[in-house]
VEXMARFI-903374 format. One record per residue: residue in three letters; y, z, x of N, C-alpha, C in turn. Coordinates in steps of 0.001 Angstrom, whole numbers, padded with zeros to 6 digits, always signed. Each point is the difference from the previous one (the first is absolute). Layout:
alaYZXYZXYZX/...
% end
This chain:
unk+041294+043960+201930-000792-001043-000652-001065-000518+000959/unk-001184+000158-000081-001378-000945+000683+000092-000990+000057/unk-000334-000649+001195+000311-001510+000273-001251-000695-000816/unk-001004+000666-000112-000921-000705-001105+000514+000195-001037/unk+001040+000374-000648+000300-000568-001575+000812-000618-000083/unk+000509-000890+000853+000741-000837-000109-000710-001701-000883/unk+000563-000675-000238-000406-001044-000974+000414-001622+001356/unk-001281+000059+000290-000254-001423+000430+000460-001129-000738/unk+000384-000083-001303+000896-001246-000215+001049+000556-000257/unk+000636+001241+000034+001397+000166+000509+000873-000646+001099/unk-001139+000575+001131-000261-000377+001289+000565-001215+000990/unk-000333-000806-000939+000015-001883+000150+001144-000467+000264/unk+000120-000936+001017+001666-000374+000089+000560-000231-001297/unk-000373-000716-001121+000791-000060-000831+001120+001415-000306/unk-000493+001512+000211+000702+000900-000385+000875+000885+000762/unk-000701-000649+001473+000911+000973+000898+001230-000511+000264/unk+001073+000354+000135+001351-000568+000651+000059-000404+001163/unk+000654-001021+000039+000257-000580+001406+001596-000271+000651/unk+000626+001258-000156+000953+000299-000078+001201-000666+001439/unk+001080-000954-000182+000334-000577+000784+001436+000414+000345/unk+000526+000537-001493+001285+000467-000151+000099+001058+000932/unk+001341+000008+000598+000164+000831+000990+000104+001862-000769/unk-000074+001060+000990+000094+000847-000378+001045+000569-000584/unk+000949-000272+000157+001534+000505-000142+000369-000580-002156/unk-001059-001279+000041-000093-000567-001394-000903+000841-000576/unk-001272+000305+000513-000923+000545-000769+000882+001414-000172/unk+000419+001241+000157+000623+000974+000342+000685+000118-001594/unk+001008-001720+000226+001036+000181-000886-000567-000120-001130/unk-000984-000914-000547-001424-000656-000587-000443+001870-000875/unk-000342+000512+000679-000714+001517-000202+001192+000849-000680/unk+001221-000200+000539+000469+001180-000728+000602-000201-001001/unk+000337-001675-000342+000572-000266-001408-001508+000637-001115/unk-001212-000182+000662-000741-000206-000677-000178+001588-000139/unk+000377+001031+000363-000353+001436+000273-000934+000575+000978/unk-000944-001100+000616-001163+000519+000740+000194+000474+001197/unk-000457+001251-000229-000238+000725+001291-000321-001097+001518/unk+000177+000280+001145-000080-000332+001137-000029+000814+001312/unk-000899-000114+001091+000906+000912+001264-000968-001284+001136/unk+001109+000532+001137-001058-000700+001352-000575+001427+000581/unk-001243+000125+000382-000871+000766+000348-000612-000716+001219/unk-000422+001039+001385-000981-000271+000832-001390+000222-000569/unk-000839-000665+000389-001580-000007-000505-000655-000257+000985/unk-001247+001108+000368-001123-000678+000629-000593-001049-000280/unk-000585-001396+000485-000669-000846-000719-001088+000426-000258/unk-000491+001468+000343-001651+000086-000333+000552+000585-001655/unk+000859-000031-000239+000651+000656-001745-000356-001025-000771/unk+000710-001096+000687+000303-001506-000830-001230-000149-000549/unk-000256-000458-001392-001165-000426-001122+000410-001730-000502/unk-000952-000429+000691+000339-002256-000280-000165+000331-001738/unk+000677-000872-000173-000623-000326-001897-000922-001361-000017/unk-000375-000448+001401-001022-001452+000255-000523+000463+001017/unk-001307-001265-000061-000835+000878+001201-000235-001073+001231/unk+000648-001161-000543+000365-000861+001827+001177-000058+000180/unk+000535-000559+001080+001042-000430+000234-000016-001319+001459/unk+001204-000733-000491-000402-001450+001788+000343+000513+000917/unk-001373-000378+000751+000022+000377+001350+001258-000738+001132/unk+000765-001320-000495+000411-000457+000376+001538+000641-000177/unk+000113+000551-000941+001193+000863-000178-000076+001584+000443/unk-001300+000548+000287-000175+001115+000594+000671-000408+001806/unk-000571-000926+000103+000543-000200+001816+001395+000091+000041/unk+001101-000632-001066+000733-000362+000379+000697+001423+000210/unk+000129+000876-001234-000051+001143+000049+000000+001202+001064/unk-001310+000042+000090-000506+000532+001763+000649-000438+001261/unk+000636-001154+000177+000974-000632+000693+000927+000417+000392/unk+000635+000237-001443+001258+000694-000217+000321+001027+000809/unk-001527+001149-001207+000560+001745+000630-000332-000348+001097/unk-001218-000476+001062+000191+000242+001313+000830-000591+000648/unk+001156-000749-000380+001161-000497+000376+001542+001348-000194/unk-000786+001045-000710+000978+000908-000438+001497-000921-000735/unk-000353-000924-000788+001036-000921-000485+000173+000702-001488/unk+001080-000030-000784+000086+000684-001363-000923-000670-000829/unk-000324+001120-001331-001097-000780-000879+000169+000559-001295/unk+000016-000792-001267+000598+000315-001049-000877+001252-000379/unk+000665+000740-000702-000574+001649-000578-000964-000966-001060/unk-001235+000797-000646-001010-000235-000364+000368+000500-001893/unk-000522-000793-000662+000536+001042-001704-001242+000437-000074/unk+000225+001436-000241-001650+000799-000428+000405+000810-001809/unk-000698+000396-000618+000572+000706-001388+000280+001711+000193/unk-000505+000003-000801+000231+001795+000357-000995+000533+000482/unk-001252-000587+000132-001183+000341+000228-000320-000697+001262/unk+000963-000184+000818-000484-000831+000759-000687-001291+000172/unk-000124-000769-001120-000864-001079+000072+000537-001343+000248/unk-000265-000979+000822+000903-000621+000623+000361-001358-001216/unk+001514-000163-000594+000176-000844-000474+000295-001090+000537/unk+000490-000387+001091+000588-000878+000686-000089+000249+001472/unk-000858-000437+000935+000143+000274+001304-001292-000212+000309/unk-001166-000327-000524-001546-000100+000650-000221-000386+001152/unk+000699-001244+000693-000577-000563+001125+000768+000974+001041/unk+001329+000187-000057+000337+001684+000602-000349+001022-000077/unk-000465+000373-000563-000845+001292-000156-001440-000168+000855/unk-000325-001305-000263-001326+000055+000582+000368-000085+001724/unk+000789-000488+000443-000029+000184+001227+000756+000826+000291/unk+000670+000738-000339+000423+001714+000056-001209+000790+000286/unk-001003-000596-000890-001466+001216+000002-000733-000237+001155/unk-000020-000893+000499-000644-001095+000722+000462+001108+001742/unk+001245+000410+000156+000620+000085+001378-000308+001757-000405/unk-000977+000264+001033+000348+001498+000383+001070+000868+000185/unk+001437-000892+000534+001104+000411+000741+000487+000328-001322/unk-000157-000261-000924+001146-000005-001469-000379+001609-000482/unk+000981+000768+000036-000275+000875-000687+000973+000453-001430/unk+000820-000833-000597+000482-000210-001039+000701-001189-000181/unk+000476-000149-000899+000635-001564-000619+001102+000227-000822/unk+000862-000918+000146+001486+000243-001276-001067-000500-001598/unk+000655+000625-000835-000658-000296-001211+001138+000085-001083/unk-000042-001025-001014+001440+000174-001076-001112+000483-001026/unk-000067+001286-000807-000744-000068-000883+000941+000107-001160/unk-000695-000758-001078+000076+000319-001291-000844+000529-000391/unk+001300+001610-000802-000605+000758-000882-000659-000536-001513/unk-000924-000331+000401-000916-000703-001701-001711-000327+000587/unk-000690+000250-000408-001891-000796-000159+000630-000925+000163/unk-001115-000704+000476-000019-001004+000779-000290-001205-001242/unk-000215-000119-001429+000073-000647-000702+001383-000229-000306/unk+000913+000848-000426+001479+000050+000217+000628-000331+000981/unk-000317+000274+000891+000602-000199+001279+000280-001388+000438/unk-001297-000673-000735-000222-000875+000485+000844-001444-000712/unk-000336+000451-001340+001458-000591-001303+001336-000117+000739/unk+000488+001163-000178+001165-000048+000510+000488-001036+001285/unk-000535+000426+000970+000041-000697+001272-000493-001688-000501/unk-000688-000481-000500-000285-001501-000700+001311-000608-000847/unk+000545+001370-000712+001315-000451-000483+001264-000225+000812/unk+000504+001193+001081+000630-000494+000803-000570-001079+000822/unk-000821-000785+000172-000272-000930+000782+000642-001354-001127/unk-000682-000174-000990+000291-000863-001134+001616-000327-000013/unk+000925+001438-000167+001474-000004-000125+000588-000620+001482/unk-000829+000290+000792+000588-000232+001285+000091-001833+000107/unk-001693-000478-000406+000043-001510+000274+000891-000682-000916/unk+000266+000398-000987+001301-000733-001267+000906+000218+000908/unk+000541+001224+000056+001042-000014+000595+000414-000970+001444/unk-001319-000366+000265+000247-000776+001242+000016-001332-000369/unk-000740-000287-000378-000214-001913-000304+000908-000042-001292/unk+000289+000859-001055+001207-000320-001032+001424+000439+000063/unk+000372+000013+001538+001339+000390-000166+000915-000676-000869/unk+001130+000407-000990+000541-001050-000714+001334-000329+000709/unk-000288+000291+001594+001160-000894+000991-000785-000865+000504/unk-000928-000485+000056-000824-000452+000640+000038-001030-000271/unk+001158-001632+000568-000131-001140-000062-001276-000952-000481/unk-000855+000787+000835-001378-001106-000552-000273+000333-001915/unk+000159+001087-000467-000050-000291-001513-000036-000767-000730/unk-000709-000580-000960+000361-001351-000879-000446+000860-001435/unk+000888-000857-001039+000053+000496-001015-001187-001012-000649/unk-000573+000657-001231-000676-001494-000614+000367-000721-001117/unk+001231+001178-000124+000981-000806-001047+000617-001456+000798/unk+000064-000292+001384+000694-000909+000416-000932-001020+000502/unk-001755-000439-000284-000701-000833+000320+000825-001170-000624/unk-000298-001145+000734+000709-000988-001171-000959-001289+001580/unk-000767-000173+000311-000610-000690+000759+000500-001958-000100/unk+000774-000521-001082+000323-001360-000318+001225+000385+000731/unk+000846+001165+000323+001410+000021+000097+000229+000488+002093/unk-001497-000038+000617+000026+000465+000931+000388-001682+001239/unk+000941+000558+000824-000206-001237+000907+000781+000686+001472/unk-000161-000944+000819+000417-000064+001277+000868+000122+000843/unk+001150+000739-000035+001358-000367+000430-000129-000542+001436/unk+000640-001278+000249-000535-000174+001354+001528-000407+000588/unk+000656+000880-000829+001559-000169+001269+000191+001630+000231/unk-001162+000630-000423+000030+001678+000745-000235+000069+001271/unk+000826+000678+000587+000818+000460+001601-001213+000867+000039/unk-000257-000537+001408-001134+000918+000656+001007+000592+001640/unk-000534+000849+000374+000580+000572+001184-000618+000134+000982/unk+000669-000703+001636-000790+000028+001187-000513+001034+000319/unk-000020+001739-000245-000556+000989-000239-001263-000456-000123/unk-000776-000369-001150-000836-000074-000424-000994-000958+000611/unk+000202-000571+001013-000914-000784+000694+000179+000471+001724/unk-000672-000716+000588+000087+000215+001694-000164+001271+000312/unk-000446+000722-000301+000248+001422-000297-001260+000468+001959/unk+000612+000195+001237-001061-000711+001142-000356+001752+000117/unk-001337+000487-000496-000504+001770+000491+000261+000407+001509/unk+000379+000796-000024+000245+000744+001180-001258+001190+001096/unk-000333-000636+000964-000966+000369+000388-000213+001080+000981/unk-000231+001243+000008+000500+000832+000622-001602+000930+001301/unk+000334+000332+000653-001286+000307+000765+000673+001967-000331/unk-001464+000577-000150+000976+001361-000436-001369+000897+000316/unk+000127+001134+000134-001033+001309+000562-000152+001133-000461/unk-001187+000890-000510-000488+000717-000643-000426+000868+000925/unk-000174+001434+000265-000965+000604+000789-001297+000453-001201/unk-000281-000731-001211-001183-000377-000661+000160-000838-000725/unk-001530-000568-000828-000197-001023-000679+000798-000050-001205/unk+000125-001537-000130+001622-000203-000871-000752+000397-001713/unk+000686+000498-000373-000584+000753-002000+000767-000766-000509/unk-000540-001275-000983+000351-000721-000830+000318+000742-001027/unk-000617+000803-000080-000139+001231-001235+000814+000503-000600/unk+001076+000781+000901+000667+001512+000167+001162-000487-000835/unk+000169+000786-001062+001241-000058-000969+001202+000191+000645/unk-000089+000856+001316+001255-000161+000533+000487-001241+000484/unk-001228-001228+000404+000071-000833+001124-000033-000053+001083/unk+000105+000041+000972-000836-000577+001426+000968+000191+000705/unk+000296+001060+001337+000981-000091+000787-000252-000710+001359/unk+000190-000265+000959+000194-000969+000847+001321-000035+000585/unk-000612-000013+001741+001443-000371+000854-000498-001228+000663/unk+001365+000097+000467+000426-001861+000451-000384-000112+001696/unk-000327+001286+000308-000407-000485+002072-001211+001183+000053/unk-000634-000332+000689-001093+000290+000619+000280+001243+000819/unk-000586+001458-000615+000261+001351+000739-001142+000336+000259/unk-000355+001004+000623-000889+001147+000386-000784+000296-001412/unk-001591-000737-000133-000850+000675-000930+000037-001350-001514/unk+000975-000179-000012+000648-001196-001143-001195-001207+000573/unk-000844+000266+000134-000909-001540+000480-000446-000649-000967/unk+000206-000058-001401-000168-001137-000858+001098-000832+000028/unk-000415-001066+000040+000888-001349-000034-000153-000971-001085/unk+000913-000235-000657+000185-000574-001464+001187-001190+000175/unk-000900-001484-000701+001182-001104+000259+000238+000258-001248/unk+001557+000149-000618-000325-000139-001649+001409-000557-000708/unk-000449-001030-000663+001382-000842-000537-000256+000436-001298/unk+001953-000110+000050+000266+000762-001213+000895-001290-001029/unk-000262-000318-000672+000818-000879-000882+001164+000435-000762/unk+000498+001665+000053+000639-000036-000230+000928+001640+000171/unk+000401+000069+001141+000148+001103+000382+001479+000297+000100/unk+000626+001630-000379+000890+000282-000541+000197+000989+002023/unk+001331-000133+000488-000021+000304+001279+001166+000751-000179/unk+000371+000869+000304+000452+001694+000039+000827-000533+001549/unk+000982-000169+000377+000880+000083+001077+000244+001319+000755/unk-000257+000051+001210-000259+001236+000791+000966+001060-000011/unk+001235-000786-000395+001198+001023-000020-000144+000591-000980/unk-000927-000472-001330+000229+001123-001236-000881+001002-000165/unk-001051-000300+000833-000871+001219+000671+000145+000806+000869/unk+001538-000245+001112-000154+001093+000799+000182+001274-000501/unk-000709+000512+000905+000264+001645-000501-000962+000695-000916/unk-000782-000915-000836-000663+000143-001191-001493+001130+000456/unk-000084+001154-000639-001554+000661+000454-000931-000752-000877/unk+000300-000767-000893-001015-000900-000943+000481-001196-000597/unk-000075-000553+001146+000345-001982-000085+000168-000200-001880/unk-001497+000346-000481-000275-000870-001259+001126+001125-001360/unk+000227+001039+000284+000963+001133-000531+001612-001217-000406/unk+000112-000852+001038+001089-000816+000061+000698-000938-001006/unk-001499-000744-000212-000140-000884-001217+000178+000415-001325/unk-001210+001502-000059-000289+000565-001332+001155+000445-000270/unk+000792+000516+000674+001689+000800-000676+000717-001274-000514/unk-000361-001679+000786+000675-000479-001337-000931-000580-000952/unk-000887-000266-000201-000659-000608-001232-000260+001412-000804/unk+000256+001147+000757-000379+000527-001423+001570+001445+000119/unk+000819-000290-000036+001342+000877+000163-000205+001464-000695/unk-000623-000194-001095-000205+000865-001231-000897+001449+000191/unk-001198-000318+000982-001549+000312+000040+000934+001146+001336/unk-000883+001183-001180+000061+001344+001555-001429-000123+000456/unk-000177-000615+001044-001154-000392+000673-000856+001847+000588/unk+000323+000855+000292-000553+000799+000420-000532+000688-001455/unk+000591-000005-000673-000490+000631-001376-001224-000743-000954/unk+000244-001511+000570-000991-000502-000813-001373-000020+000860/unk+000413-000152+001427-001324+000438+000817-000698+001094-000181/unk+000451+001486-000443-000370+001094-000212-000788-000301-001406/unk+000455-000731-001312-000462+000194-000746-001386-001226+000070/unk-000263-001123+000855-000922-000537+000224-000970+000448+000942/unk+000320+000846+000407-000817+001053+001403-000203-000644+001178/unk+001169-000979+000122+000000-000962+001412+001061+000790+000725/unk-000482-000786+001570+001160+000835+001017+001029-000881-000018/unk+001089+000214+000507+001402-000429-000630-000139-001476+000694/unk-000699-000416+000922+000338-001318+000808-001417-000724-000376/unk-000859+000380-000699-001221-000950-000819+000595-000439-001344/unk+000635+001015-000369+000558-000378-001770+001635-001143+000488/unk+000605-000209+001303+000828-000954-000219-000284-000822+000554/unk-001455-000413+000365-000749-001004+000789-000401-000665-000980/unk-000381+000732-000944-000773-000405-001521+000996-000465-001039/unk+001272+000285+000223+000891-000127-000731+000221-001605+000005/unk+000845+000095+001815+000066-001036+000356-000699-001164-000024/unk-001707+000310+000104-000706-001343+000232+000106-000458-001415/unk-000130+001086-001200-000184-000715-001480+000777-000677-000257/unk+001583+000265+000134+001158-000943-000243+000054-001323+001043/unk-000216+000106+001258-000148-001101+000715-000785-000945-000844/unk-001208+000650-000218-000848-001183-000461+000054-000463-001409/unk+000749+000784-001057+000820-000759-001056+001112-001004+000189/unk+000676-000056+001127+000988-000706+000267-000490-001438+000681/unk-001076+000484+000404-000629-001405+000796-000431-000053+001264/unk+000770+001051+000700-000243+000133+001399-001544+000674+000542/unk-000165-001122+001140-001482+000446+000689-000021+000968+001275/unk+000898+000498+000510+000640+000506+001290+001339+000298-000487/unk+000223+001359+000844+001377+000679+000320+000710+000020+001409/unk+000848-000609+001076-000304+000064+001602+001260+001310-000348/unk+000001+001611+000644+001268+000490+000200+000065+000126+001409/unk+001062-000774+000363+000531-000026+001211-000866-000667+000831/unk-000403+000161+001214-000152-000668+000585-001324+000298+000354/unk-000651+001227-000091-001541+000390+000353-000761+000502-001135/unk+000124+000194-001476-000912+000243-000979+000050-001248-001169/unk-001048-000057-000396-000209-000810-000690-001389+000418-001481/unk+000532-000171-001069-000840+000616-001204-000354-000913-000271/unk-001044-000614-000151-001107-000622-000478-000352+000443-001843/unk+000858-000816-001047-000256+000357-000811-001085-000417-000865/unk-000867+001051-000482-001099-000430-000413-000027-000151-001792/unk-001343-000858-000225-000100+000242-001709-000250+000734-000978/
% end
């Protein structure tokens, strides 16, 4: 397909996906639905934008990244290569000489299809998120009754919930700290050889890993994930997200940390995960 016949108000954010749902959802998303899928390497000189800017301010952050060699989400292109989801990555993919291919999830469909679909799993994904029907915050509107609403003011509050004093930790990077990184932010606790960033950083609410349940461990954060998630064959689902086995339980880990509340992970006594948003 010619990138000149493509349709400029196709084009338009209104139509492209902005796909947030993780891969392992989109996957499952595709095959109830029948649609073809594969992850493919791609040159970015292949990749075809379906827009013709993108922010420069999100191109840096990007460029950051790969020359940080830090992981970076696979890009959605259609069958034709045309990029559904991934522009400001792609563009600084194109951008670095050094790149000579890219992970790519394509869907088998034009990029008008392609593009449906992927808008629908996004749609199913946000219900599913903000309408869980476990989801305490729910209100029915069968139960407005606004004359019948009042105050209970002999409800028990708990010293938990106040005094709560952040914990302030001095911690070291041998590079600049990535607010970014879906895995989150690693960091040790003393000052080594090359580690010359220095970071004061209080945590309000940090979940601390006792050294004894890490000894021995070849992957501190491996520790946690076997119990919050008992169920999950972690090497299998890394294979099918095209992550290496210790980015996909970095990623694991930081997402559930940061559903639970926690801003920081300390394991043991010298790493510390910096969980990000």
């Amino acid at each position: 397909m010619d990138n000149n016949s493509i349709d400029s108000k196709f084009a338009s954010k209104k139509w492209l996906p902005q796909v947030e749902a993780d891969f392992g959802y989109v996957k499952n998303q595709l095959e109830k639905d029948g649609v073809g899928y594969r992850v493919v390497k791609k040159s970015p000189k292949e990749l075809i934008p379906l827009k013709n800017t993108v922010k420069k301010s999100k191109v840096d952050i990007f460029e950051d990244i790969i020359s940080n060699e830090e992981p970076i989400d696979m890009i959605y292109v259609d069958v034709d290569n045309h990029i559904l989801d991934g522009h400001n990555r792609a563009y600084a993919f194109m951008k670095n000489p050094d790149i000579s291919n890219v992970d790519c999830f394509q869907i088998l469909l034009q990029y008008p299809d392609a593009c449906r679909v992927l808008n629908k799993i996004q749609d199913i994904f946000n219900y599913e998120k903000n309408f869980n029907v476990e989801n305490d915050d729910i209100l029915s509107f069968n139960n407005i009754n606004p004359q019948e609403e009042s105050i209970d003011e002999n409800e028990e509050l708990g010293f938990d919930d106040v005094n709560k004093t952040p914990i302030e930790i001095v911690l070291y990077k041998s590079k600049e700290l990535n607010r970014k990184a879906k895995t989150g932010d690693f960091l040790i606790t003393s000052k080594k050889p090359n580690f010359n960033h220095e970071y004061d950083i209080s945590f309000e609410n940090m979940l601390e890993i006792p050294q004894e349940e890490i000894e021995g461990a070849d992957l501190p954060t491996e520790v946690i994930a076997k119990k919050w998630f008992q169920d999950l064959n972690f090497k299998d689902e890394a294979v099918k997200q095209a992550l290496t086995y210790e980015v996909y339980i970095s990623r694991l880990v930081n997402k559930k940390a940061d559903e639970l509340g926690y801003d920081g992970i300390k394991y043991g006594d010298n790493l510390v995960q910096v969980i990000n948003k």
